[in-house]
C-alpha positions as CSV (number, residue, x, y, z in Angstrom):
1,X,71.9,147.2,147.9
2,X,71.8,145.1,145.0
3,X,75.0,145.4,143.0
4,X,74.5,145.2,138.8
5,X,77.0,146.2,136.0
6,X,76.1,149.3,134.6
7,X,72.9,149.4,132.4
8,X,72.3,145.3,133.5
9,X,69.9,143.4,135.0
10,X,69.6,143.2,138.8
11,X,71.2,140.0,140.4
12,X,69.2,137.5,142.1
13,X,69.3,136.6,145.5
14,X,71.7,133.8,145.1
15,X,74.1,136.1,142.5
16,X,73.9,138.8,145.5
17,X,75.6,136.2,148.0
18,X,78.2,134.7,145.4
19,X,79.2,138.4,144.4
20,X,79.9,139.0,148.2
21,X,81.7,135.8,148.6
22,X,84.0,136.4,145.8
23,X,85.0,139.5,146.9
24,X,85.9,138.1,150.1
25,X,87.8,135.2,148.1
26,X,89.7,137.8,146.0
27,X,90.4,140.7,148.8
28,X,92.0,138.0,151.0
29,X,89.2,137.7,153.9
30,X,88.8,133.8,153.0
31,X,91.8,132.6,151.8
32,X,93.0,129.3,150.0
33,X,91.9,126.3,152.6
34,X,89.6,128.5,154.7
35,X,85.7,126.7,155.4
36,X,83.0,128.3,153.8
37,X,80.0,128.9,156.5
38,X,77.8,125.6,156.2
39,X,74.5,126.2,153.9
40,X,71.9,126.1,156.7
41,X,74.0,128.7,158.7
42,X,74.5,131.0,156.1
43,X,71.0,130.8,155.4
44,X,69.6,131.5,158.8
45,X,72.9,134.4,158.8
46,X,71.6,136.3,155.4
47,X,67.8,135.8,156.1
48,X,67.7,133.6,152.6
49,X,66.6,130.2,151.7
50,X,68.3,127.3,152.1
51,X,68.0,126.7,147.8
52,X,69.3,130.2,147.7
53,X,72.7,129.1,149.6
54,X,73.2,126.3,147.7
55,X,72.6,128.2,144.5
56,X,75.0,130.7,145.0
57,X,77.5,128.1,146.2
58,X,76.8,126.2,142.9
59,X,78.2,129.6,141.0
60,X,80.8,129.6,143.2
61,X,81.6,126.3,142.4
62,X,81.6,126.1,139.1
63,X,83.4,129.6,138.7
64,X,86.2,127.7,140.3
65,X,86.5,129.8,143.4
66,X,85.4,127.0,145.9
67,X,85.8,123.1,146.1
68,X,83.3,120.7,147.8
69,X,84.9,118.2,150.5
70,X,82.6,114.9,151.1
71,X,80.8,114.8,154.3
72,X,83.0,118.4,154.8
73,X,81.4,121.2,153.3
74,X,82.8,123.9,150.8
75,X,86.6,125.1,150.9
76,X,87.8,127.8,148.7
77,X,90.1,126.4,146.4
78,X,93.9,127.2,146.2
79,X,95.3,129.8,144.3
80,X,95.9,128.8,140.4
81,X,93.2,125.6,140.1
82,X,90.6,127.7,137.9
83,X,88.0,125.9,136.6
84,X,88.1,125.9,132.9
85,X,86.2,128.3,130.8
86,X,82.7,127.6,130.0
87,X,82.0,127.2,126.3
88,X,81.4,130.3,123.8
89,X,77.7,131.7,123.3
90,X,76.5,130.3,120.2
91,X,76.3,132.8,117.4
92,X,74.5,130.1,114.5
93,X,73.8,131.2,110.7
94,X,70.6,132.6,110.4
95,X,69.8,131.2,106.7
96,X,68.7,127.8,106.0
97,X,71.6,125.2,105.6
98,X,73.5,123.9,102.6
99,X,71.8,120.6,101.8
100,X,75.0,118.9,101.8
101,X,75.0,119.7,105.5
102,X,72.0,117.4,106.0
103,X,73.7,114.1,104.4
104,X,76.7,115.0,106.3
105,X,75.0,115.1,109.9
106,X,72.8,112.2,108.6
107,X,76.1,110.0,107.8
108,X,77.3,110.7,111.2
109,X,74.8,110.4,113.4
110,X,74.3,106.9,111.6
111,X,77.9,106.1,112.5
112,X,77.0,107.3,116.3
113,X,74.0,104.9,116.3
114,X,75.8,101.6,115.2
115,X,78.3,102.5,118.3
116,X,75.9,103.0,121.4
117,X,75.1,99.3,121.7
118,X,78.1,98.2,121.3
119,X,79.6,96.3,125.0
120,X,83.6,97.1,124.0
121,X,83.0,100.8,124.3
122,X,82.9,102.9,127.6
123,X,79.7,104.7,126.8
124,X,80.8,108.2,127.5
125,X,78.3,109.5,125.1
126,X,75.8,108.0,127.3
127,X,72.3,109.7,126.2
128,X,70.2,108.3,129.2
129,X,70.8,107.1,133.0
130,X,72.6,103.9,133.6
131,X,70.7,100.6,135.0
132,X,72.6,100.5,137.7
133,X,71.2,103.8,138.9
134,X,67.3,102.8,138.5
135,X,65.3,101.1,141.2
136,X,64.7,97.6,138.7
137,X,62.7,95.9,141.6
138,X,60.4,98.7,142.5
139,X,59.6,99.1,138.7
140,X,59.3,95.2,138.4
141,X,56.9,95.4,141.4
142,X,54.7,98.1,140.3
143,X,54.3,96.1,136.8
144,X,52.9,93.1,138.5
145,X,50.6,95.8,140.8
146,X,49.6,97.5,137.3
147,X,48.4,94.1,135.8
148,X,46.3,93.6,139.9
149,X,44.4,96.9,139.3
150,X,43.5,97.0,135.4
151,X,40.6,95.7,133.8
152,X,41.6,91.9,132.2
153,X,45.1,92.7,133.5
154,X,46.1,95.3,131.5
155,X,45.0,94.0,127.7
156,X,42.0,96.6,127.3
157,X,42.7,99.6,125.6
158,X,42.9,103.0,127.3
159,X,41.0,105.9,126.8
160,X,42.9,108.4,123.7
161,X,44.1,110.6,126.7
162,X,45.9,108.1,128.4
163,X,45.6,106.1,131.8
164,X,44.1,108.1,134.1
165,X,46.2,107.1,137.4
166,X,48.8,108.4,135.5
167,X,47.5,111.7,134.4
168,X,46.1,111.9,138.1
169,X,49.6,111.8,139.2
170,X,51.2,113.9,136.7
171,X,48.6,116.7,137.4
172,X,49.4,116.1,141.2
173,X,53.2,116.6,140.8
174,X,53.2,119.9,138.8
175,X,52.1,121.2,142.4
176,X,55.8,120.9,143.2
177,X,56.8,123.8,140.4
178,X,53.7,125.8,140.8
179,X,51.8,123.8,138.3
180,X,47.7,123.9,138.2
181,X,47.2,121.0,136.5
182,X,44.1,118.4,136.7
183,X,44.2,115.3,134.8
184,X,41.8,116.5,132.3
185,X,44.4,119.0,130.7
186,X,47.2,116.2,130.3
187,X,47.5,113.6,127.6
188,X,50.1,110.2,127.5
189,X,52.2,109.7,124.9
190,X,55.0,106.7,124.1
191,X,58.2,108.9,125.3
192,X,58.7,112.7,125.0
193,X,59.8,112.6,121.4
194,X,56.0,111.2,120.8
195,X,54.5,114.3,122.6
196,X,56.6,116.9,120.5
197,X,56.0,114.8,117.1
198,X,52.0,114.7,118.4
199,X,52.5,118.7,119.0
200,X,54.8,119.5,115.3
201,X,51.8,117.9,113.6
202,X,48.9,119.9,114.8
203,X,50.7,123.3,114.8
204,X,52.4,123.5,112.0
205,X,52.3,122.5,108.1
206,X,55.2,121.6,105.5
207,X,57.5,124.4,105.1
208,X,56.4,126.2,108.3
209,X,59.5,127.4,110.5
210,X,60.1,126.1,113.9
211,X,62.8,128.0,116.5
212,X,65.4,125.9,118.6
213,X,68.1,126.3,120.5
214,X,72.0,125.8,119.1
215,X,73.4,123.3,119.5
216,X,70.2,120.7,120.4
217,X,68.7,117.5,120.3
218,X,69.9,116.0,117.0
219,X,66.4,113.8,117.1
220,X,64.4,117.5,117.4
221,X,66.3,118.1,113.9
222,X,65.5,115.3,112.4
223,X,61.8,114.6,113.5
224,X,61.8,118.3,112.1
225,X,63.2,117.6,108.7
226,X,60.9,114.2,108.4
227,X,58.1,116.3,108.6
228,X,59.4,118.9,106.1
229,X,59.7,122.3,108.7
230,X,62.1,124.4,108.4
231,X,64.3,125.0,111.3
232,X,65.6,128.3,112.9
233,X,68.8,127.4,114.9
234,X,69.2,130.6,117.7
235,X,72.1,131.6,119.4
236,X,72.0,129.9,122.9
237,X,74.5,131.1,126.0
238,X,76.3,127.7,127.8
239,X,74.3,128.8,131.0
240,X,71.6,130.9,130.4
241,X,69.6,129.4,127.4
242,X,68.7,130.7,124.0
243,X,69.2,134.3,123.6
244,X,65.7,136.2,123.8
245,X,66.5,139.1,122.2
246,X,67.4,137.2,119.1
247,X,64.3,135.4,119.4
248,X,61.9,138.6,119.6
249,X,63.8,139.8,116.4
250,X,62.5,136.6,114.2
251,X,59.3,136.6,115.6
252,X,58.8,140.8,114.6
253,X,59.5,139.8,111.5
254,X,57.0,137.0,111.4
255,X,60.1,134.2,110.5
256,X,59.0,131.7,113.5
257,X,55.6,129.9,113.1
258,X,56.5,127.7,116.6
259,X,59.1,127.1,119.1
260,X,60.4,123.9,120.3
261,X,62.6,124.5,123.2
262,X,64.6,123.1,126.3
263,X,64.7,125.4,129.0
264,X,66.0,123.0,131.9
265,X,69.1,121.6,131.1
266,X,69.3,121.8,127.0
267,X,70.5,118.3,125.8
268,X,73.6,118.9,124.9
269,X,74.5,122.1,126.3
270,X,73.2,121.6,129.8
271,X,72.2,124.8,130.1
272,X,69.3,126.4,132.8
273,X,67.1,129.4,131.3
274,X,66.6,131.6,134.5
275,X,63.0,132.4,136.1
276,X,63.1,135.9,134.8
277,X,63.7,134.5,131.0
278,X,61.5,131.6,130.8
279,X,58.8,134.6,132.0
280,X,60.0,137.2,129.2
281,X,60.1,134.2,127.0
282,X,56.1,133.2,127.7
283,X,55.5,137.1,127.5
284,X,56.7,137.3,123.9
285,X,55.5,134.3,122.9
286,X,52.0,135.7,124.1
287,X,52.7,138.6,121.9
288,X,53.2,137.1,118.7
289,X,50.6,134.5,119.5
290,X,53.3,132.0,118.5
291,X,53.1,128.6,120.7
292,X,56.3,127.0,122.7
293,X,56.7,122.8,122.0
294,X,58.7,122.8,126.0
295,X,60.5,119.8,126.0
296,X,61.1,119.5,129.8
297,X,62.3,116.3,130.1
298,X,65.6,116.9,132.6
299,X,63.2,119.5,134.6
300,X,63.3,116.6,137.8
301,X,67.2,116.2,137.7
302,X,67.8,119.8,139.2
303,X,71.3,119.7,141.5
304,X,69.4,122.6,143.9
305,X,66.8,122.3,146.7
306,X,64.4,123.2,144.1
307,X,63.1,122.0,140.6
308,X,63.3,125.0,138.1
309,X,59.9,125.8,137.1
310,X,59.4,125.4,133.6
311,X,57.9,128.2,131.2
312,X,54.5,125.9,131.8
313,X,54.5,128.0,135.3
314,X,54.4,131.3,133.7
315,X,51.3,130.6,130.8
316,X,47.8,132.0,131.1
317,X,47.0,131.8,127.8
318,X,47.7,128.1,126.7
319,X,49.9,128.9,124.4
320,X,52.3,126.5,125.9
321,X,52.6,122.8,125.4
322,X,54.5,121.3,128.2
323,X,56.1,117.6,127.3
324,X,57.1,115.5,130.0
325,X,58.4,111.7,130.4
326,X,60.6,109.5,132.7
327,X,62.8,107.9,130.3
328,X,65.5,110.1,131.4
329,X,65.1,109.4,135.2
330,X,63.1,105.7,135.9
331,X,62.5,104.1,133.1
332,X,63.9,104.8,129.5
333,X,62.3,101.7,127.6
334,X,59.1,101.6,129.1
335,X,58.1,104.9,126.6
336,X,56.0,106.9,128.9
337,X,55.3,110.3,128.5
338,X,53.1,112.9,128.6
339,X,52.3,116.4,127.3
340,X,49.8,119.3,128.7
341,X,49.0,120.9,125.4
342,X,47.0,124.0,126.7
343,X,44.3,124.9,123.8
344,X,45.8,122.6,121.4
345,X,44.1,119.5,123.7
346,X,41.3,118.7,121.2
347,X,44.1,118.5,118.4
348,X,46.5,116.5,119.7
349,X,43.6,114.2,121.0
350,X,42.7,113.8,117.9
351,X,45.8,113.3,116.3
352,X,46.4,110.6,118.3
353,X,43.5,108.7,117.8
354,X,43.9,109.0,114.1
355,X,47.8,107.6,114.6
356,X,48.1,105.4,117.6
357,X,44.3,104.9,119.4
358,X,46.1,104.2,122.8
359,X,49.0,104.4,124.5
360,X,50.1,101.2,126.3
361,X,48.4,100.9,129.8
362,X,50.3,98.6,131.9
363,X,53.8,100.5,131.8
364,X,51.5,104.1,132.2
365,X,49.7,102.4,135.5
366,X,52.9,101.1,136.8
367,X,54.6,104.7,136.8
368,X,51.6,106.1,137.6
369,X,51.6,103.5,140.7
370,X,55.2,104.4,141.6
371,X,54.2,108.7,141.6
372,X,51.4,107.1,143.8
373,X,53.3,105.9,146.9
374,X,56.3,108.6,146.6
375,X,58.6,106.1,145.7
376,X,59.3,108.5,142.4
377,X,60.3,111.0,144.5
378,X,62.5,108.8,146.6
379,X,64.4,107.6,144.2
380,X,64.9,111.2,142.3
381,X,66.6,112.5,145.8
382,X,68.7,109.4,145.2
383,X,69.6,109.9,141.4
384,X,70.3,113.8,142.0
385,X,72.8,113.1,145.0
386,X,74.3,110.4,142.4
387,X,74.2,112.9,139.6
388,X,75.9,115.7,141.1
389,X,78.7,113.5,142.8
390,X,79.2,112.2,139.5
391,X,79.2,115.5,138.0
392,X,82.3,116.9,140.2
393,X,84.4,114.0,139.9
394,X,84.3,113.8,136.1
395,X,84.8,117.8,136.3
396,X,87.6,117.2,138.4
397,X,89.2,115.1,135.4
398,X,88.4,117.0,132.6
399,X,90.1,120.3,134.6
400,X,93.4,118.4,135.6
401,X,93.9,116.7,132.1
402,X,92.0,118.4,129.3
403,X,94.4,121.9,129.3
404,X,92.4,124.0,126.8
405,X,89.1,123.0,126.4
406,X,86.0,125.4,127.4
407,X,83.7,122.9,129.3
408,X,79.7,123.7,130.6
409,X,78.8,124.0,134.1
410,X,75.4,122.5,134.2
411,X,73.1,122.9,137.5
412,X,71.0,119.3,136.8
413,X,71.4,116.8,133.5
414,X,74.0,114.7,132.7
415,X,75.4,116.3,130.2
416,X,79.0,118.2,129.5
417,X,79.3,120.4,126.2
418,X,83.3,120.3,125.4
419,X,84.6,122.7,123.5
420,X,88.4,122.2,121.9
421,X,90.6,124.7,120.4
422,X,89.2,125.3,117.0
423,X,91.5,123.6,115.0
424,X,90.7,120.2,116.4
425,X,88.3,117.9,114.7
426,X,85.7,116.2,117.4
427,X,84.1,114.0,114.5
428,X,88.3,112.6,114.0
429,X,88.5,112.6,117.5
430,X,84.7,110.4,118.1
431,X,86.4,107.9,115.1
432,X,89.9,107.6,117.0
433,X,88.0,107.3,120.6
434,X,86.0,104.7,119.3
435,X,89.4,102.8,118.2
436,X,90.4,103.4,122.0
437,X,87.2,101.8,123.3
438,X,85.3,104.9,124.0
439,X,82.0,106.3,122.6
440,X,81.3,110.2,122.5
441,X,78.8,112.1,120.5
442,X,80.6,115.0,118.2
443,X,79.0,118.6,118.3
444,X,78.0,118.1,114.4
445,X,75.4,116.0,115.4
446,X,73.7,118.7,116.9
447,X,73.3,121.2,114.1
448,X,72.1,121.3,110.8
449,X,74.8,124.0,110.4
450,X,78.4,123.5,109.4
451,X,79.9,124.6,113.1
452,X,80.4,123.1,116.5
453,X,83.5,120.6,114.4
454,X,85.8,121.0,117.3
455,X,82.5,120.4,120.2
456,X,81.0,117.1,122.1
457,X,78.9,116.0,124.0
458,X,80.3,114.0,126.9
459,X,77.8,112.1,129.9
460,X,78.6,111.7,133.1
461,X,75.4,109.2,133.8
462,X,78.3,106.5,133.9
463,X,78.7,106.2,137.8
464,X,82.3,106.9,138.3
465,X,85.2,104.0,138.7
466,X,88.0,103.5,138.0
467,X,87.8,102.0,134.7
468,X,86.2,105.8,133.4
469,X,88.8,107.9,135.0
470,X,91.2,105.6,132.8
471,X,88.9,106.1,129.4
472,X,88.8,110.2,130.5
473,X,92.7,109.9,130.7
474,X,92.9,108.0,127.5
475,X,90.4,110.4,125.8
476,X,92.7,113.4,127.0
477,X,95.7,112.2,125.5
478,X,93.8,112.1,122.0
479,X,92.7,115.4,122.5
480,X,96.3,116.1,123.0
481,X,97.4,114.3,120.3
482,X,94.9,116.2,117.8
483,X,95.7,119.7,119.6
484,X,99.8,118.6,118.2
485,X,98.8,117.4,114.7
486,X,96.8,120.2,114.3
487,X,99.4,122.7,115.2
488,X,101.2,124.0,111.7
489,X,104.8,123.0,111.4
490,X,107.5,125.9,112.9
């Protein structure tokens, strides 16, 4: 039987086995200390796959019932060490923002800018994967193969789609989310932020409305507002993505022209849209014949045994423009991206011969190269191992020495959403870090609202050392210090 709430949803699979588990946790059948069964036993036991295991041991994890022992397996944790709470469900304004909300953003993402290059800072608010986590000398090799196989060594121009080792490749990998893609329905771009601009420009005009989730990408909002489209911020759950039913109400009403969302692992919220959503989602979209912009750029840095489809999977009509690049998981400066624009192709073609002619070939055919020989893939199981470590031992900070704050639970990224009680200012508390030698990225940023003041964005792409559990212990006493001073006098 498959237990729901009344009048909800039925679980998955993997919710089914964590609601089992926790009611073994909490009726005293596995108590404090006790060894969970091993994934690959559990898995044969229940008849399930191994991803299914690991998902619902992810829940369980995160919900604070169970702790991961290196080279051990999973423990259930000991009475009174709850994980903290995961953030509030956004609830954004639905009217278009106070002007004065745009210089005020503007001022301080400039601010954040002049910080994240700066050597004296830890860079907590780290926005892409650290060098020491990217495989220099594979990429350094597949350059020097890229200038072996192209014509004069690389110094011809491409074709407007983009080099075709790279599409070939692209096309091939979609396989691996259930994908159909050939190399003829994918076009290259310089990054992912080029594919969405590319895709803004040929779907909508000035003044046209596009739908995001809130908080997001603070350069989504601003490419946005450079192009003069208005921007719908929805209200977007800390796990579960933007809210749909709030989406289907703007599109009735004919409000949304396009959406531009993230459905694996929103930057900054971290958070995974499930199958069942991402289809809803596509079927709506279908409905309203409004297209989706899908930024999937953290699709690849999944912590399960699978990569989450994205809503790409689900599309029969074209209506879906899937953007792509591997500047958040190879190679951030070499600008390579990508985008499978459905029945906008000819468009965005020609958009991009009328604004760029050709994308650079030699980084294209290098990564191309790399997707070639499975070395991409090789390194991904690397960086997702790396990732998820990473991911429990900064958690494991933040629970023992931030008391009070609502943090997210992500399943893949590198990303943590903080939330602090409301009466503590994050854009204070970015301005005293940085005094302290540490760079975060206030919730303001990601708005064009006046809310998330007391939110930020924290990385954990830094590989953990000492050094960072010191900065996380430092920041946690400001957070402290703001929780006192905010406090009114007794």
């Amino acid at each position: 039987m498959n237990p729901t709430l009344p009048g909800a949803a039925p679980l998955h699979k993997y919710q089914v086995v964590a609601h089992h588990l926790t009611a073994q946790i909490r009726g005293g059948v596995l108590r404090a200390g006790d060894k969970l069964p091993s994934v690959r036993v559990l898995s044969r036991e229940q008849g399930l796959s191994v991803s299914t295991i690991l998902q619902a041991y992810y829940a369980l994890e995160a919900g604070g019932l169970v702790e991961v022992r290196a080279q051990s397996g999973y423990y259930v944790r000991a009475a009174g060490r709850a994980a903290p709470a995961q953030p509030t469900p956004t609830q954004p304004a639905a009217h278009p923002p106070a002007p004065a909300a745009f210089s005020e953003a503007e001022d301080l993402i400039a601010e954040y800018s002049a910080q994240m290059h700066r050597p004296d800072l830890l860079p907590l608010s780290l926005s892409g994967p650290d060098p020491s986590v990217l495989p220099v000398a594979r990429l350094a090799e597949a350059m020097r193969r890229a200038q072996q196989q192209l014509p004069q060594a690389g110094t011809r121009y491409e074709p407007v789609q983009g080099n075709l080792l790279l599409r070939q490749q692209i096309a091939r990998y979609s396989l691996l989310w259930g994908g159909q893609l050939t190399e003829h329905e994918l076009l290259t771009t310089e990054g992912c932020m080029a594919a969405m601009s590319l895709c803004l420009l040929a779907l909508t005009k000035p003044g046209d409305t596009l739908a995001v989730e809130s908080p997001t990408y603070l350069g989504v909002l601003q490419l946005a507002r450079a192009l003069g489209r208005q921007v719908l911020e929805l209200p977007t759950h800390p796990e579960t993505g933007v809210e749909l039913d709030a989406l289907a109400e703007h599109l009735a009403a004919g409000r949304v022209q396009v959406c531009l969302l993230t459905p694996n692992f929103l930057n900054p919220m971290g958070s995974c849209m499930p199958e069942a959503h991402k289809r809803r989602l596509v079927q709506l979209l279908e409905r309203y014949q409004v297209p989706l912009i899908e930024d999937d750029l953290y699709g690849d840095l999944h912590f399960g045994a699978q990569r989450p489809k994205p809503c790409k999977a689900f599309d029969t009509t074209g209506l879906v423009l899937w953007c792509g690049s591997v500047s958040k998981t190879l190679a951030p400066g070499y600008r390579v991206g990508w985008v499978a624009p459905g029945r906008y192709l000819e468009q965005i073609k020609r958009l991009k011969l009328y604004q760029q002619v050709a994308s650079p070939g030699l980084t294209q055919q290098a990564i191309g190269y790399l997707l070639a020989t499975g070395r991409y893939e090789l390194h991904l199981q690397r960086l997702r191992r790396f990732l998820l470590d990473n991911y429990r031992r900064y958690a494991r900070v933040l629970e023992q020495h931030f008391p009070g704050a609502k943090v997210s639970r992500p399943q893949g990224g590198f990303l943590l959403w903080v939330e602090l009680p409301a009466q503590v200012s994050a854009t204070a508390l970015f301005r005293r870090a940085a005094q302290a030698g540490i760079s975060l990225a206030p919730g303001r940023m990601f708005t064009l609202h006046e809310q998330y003041h007391n939110c930020f964005r924290l990385s954990y792409g830094l590989p953990f050392s000492e050094e960072v559990e010191a900065g996380l212990i430092r920041l946690a006493g400001l957070v402290r210090e703001a929780i006192a001073l905010a406090q009114p006098p007794t």
